[in-house]
C-alpha positions as CSV (number, residue, x, y, z in Angstrom):
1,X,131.2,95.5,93.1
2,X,132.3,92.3,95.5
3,X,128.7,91.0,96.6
4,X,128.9,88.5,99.8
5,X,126.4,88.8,102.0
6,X,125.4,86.7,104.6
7,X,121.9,85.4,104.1
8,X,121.4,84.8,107.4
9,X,120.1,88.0,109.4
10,X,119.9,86.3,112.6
11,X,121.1,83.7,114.1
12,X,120.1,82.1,118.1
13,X,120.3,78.6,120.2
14,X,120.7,77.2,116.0
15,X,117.8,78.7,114.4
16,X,118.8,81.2,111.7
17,X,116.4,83.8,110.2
18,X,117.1,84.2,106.9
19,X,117.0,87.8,104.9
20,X,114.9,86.3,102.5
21,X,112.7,85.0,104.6
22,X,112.6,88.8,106.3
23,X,112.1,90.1,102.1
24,X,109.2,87.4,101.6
25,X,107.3,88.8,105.0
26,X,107.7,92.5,103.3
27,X,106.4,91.2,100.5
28,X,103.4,89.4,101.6
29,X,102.5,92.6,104.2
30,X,103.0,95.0,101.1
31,X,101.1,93.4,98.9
32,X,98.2,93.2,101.9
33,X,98.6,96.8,102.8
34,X,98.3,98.1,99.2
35,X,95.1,95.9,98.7
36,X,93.8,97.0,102.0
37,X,94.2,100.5,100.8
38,X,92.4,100.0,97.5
39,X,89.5,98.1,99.2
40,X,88.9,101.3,101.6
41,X,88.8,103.3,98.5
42,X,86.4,101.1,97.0
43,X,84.5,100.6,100.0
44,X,84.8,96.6,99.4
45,X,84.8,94.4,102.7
46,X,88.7,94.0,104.0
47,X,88.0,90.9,105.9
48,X,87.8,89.4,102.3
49,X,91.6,89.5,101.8
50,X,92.0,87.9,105.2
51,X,89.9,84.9,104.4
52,X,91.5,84.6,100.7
53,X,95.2,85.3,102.0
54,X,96.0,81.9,102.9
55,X,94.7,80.0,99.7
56,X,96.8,82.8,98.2
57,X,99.8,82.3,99.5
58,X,99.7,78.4,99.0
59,X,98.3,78.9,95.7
60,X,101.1,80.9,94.4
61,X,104.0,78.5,96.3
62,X,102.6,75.6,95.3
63,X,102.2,76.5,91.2
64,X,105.7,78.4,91.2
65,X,107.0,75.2,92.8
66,X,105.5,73.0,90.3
67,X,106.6,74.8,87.3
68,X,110.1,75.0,88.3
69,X,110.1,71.2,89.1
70,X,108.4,70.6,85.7
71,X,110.2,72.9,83.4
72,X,113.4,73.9,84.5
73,X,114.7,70.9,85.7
74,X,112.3,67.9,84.6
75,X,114.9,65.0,84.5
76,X,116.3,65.4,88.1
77,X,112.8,65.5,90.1
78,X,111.6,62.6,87.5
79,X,114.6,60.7,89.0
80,X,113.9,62.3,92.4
81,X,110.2,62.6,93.1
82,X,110.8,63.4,96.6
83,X,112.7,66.2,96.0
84,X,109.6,67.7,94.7
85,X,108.9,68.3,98.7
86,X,112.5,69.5,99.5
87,X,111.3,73.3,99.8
88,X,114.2,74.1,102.0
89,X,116.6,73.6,99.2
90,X,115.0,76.4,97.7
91,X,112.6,76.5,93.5
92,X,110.4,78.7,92.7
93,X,109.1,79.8,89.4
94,X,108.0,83.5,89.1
95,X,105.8,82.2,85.9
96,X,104.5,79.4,88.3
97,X,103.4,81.7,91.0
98,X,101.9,84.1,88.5
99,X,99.7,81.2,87.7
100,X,98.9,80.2,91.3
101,X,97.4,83.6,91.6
102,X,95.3,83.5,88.2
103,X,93.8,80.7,89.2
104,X,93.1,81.8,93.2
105,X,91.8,84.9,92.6
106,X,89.4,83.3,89.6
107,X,88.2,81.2,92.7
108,X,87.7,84.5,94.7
109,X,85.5,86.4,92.3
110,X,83.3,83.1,92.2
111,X,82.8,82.7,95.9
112,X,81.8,86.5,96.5
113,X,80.2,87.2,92.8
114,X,83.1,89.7,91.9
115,X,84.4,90.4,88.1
116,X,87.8,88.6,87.9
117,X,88.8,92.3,85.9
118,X,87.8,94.2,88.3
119,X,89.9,92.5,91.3
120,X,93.1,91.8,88.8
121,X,93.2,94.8,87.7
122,X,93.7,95.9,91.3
123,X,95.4,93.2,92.9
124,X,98.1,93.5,90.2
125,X,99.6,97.0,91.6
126,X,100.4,94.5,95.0
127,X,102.1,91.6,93.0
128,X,104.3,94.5,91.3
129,X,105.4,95.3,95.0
130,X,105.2,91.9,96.2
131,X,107.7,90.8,93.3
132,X,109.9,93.7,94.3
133,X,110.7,92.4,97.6
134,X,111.0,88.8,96.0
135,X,113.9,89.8,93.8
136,X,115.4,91.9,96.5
137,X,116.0,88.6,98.4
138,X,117.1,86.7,95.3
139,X,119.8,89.5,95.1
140,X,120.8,89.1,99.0
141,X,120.8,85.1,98.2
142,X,123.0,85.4,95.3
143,X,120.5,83.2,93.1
144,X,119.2,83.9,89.6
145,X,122.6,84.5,88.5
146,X,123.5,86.8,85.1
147,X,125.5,86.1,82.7
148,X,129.8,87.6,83.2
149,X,130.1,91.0,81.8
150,X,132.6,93.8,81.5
151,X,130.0,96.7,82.0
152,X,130.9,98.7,85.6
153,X,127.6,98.2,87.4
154,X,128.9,94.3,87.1
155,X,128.6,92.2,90.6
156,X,130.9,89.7,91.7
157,X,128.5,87.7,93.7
158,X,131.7,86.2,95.6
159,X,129.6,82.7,97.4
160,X,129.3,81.7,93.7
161,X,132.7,82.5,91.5
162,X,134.4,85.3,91.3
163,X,133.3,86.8,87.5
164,X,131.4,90.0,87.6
165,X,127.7,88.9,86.3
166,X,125.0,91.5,85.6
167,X,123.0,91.7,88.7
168,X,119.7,90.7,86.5
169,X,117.9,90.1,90.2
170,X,118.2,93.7,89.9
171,X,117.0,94.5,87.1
172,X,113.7,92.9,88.1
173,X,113.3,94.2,91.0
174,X,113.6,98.0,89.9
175,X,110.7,97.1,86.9
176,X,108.6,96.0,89.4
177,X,109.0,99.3,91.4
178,X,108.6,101.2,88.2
179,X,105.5,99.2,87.4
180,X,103.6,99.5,90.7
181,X,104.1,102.9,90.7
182,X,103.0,103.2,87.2
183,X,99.9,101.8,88.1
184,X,99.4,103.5,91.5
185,X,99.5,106.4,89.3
186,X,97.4,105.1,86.2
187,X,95.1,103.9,89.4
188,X,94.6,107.0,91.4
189,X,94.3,109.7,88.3
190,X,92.1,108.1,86.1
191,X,88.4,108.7,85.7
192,X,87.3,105.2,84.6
193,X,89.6,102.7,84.9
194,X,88.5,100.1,81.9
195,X,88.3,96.5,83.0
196,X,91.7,94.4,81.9
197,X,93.5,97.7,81.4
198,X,95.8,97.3,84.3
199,X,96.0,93.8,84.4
200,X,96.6,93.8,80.1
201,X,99.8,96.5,81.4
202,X,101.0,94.5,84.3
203,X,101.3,91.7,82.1
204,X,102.9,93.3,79.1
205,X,105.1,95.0,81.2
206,X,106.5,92.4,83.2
207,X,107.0,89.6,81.1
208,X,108.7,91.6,78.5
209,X,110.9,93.0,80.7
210,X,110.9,89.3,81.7
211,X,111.8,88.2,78.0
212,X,114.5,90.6,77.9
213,X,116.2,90.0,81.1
214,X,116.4,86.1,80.1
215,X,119.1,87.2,77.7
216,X,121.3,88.4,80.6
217,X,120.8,85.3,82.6
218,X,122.4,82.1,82.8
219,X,120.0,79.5,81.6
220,X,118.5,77.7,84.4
221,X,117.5,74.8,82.4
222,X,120.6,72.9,80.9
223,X,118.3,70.7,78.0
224,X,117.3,74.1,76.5
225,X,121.1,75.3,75.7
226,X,120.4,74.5,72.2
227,X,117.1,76.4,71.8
228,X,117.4,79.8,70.8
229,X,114.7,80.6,73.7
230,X,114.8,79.9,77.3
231,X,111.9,78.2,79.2
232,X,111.6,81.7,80.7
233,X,111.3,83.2,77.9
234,X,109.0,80.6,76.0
235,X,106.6,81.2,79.2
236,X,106.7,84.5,78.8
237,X,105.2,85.0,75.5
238,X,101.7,83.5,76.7
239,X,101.5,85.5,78.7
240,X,102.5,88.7,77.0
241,X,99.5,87.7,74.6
242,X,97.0,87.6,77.1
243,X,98.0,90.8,78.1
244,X,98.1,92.2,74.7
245,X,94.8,91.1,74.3
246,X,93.2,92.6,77.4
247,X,95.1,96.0,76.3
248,X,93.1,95.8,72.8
249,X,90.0,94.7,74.8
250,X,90.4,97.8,77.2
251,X,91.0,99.8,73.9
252,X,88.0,99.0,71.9
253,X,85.6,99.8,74.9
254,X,87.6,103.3,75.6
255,X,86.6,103.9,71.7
256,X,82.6,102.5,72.2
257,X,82.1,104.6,75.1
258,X,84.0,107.8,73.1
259,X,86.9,108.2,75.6
């Protein structure tokens, strides 16, 4: 498959609109909708999300910009600091962002007295979506390139070279569908959902995936070519164990209370 499509969807009097730009929107009203829909059901006051959606979204872009700054390409922003600033050329780390939201929605439950396991358990079916749309773009952008390969689903993302590369953009983006409708289902059909279960599945899920995929993508990091690990994939594994550890957690209450 020949991949060259142009990023920009629109373009009038020199102001272009770009289709990731289109994606990130998607994302961000997905991720709202799904967490408006889940606040209904759980009769919690909507105009919450409203007042936390900002800090969200600068939360997230700030620590996904940071981490890809500080671990995937430390050298050229030490020798650069302004760079750090130069959004528009584009750097974000999904690992980053993941943090950004920890730490938000931590801030969240303090300010209105809610359990931080209660809200991430629920707030991680709308990342799943949210990171759906996010990859989406990455594939229309031609960025987060794989690695060359023979196999016939192969894309030749033609703006970059012209070797057929596992689409791993792809491969993301379909396991985080699968995921957040794993846990819409896990969500709406189960009795007692135990605190950390869904958050402890999100977690294992995706960054394991996460792990995996690394081995399909070009390293993005040239100083760790001589690790046997990628800095994706070294900060995955933190996270992996935190969710293992919520799944046990979740586990050893479902056996107190005799489910």
């Amino acid at each position: 498959m020949i991949w060259n499509f142009d990023p920009v969807a629109i373009s009038f009097f020199g102001l272009k609109v770009y289709w990731y730009g289109i994606l990130f929107f998607l994302a961000i009203i997905s991720g709202l909708q799904t967490m408006k829909v889940i606040y209904r059901k759980e009769k919690m006051p909507i105009e919450h999300l409203y007042d936390q959606l900002l800090s969200l979204l600068i939360g997230v872009f700030l620590c996904a910009r940071l981490v890809e700054c500080l671990f995937y390409h430390p050298q050229y922003y030490w020798n650069n600091p302004l760079k750090y600033f130069a959004i528009w050329e584009g750097g974000l780390a999904s690992h980053g962002g993941a943090l950004g939201a920890l730490i938000v929605v931590f801030l969240y439950t303090k300010k209105y007295n809610i359990s931080f396991l209660w809200l991430f358990d629920r707030f991680a079916i709308s990342i799943a979506i949210f990171a759906f749309f996010v990859r989406v773009g990455n594939f229309i952008n031609s960025e987060i390139l794989g690695i060359p390969t023979d196999l016939p689903w192969g894309v030749t993302f033609q703006r970059v070279d012209m070797l057929p590369r596992h689409p791993v953009q792809l491969y993301e983006a379909f396991t985080f569908l699968g995921i957040f409708v794993l846990l819409v289902y896990i969500y709406n059909h189960s009795k007692i959902i135990l605190k950390g279960s869904l958050l402890g599945l999100f977690l294992c899920l995706t960054f394991l995936v996460r792990f995996l995929v690394e081995y399909f993508k070009e390293r993005q990091a040239s100083y760790t070519n001589d690790l046997a690990l990628s800095v994706g994939q070294l900060l995955s594994i933190p996270f992996i164990i935190v969710g293992i550890l919520l799944l046990a957690r979740a586990f050893s209450k479902s056996k107190t209370i005799g489910l």
